[in-house]
C-alpha positions as CSV (number, residue, x, y, z in Angstrom):
1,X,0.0,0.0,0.0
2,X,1.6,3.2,-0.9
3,X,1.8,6.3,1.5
4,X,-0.8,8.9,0.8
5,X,-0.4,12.6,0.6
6,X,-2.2,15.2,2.0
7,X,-3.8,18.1,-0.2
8,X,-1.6,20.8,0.8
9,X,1.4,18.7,0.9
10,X,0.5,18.3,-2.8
11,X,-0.1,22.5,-3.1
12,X,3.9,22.4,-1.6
13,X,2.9,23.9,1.9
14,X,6.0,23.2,4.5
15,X,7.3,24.6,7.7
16,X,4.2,24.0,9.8
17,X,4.8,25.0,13.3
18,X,1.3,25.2,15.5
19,X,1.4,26.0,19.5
20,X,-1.3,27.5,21.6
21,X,-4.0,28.8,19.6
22,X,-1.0,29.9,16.9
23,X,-0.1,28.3,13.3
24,X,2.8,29.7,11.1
25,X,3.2,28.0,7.2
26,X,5.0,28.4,4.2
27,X,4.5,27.9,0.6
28,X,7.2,29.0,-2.4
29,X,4.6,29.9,-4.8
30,X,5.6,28.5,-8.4
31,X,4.2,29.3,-11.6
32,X,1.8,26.5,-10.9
33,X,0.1,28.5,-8.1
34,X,-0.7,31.3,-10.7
35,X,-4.2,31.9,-12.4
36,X,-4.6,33.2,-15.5
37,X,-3.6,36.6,-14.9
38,X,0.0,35.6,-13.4
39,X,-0.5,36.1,-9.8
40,X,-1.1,33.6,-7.1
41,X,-4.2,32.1,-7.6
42,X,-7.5,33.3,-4.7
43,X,-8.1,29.2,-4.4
44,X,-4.5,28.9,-3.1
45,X,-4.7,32.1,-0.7
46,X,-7.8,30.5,0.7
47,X,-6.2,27.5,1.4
48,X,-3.3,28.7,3.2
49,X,-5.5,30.6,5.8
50,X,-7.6,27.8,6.3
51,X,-5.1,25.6,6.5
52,X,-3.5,27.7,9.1
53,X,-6.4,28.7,10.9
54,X,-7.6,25.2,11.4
55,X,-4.3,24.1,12.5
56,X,-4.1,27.2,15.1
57,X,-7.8,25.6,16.4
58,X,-6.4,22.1,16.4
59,X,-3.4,23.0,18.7
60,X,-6.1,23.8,21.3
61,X,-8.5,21.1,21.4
62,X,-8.0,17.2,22.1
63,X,-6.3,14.7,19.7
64,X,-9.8,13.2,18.5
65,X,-11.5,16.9,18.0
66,X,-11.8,17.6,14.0
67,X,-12.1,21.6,13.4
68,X,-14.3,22.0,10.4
69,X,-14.8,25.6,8.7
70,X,-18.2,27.0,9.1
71,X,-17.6,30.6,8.0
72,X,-14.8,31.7,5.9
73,X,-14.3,35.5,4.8
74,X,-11.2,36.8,2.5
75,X,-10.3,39.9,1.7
76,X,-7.7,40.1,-1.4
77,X,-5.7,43.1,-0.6
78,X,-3.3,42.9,-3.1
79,X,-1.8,40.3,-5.5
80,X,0.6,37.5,-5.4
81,X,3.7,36.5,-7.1
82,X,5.9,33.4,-7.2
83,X,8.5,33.2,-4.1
84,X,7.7,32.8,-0.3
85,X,4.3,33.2,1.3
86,X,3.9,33.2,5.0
87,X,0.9,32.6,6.6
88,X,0.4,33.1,10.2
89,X,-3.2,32.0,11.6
90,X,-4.5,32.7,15.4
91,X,-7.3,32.5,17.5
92,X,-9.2,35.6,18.4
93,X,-11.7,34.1,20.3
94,X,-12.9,30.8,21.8
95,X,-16.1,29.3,22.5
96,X,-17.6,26.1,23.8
97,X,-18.3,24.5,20.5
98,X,-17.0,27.4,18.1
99,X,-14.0,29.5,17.5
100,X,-13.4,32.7,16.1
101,X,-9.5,33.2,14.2
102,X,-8.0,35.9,11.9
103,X,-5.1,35.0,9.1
104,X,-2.9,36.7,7.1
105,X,-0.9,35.7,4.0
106,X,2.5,38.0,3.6
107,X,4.8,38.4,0.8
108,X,8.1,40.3,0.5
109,X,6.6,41.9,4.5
110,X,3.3,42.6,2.6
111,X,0.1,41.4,3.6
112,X,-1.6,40.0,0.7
113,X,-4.8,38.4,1.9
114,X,-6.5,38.9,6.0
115,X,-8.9,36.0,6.7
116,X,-11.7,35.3,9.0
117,X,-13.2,32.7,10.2
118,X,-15.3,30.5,12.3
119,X,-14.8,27.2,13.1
120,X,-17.0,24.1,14.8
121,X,-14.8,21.9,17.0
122,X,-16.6,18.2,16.3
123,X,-16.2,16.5,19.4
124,X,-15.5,12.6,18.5
């Protein structure tokens, strides 16, 4: 049986750190990560903040929890281009059975995309 990999292994996310209620991850952006226009592509930018988000959640909760994204807002301040993207994702606040975080995605000391977003903690 051969090893699976993950989604945003496949997307080339690395340097993953998460630690209480804070996630930091990378991506080199390629010309693969571009849309049509030449600059990083919104899909990818939405991934990376969920990503990071969710991971931010997950270093807060128990080993069996599973965040899963109920809301998700983006805004696109300005465009991407290949090289390093940072993403940093936190929690703002945190609830019982939801939590509040905010993202961002910088380039070059830029902030390209800030994220919100609320998650569900599924208790299993």
């Amino acid at each position: 049986m051969s090893e699976q990999t993950s989604f945003v292994e496949t997307l080339g996310v690395h340097g993953g750190t998460a630690d209480d209620g804070t996630a930091h991850l990378q991506l080199d952006a390629t010309d693969q990560h571009l849309n049509e226009a030449g600059t990083v592509h919104g899909g990818v930018l939405a991934t990376l903040v969920d990503t990071a988000m969710g991971r931010a959640v997950r270093s807060r909760t128990g080993e069996s929890d599973v965040p899963a994204t109920s809301q998700l807002t983006l805004t696109y301040l300005r465009p991407g281009s290949p090289g390093l993207l940072e993403v940093t994702g936190r929690i703002s606040k945190q609830g019982e059975h939801l939590t509040v975080c905010e993202a961002e995605v910088e380039q070059e000391g830029r902030t390209l995309v800030h994220a919100v977003a609320t998650f569900a903690v599924l208790h299993r």
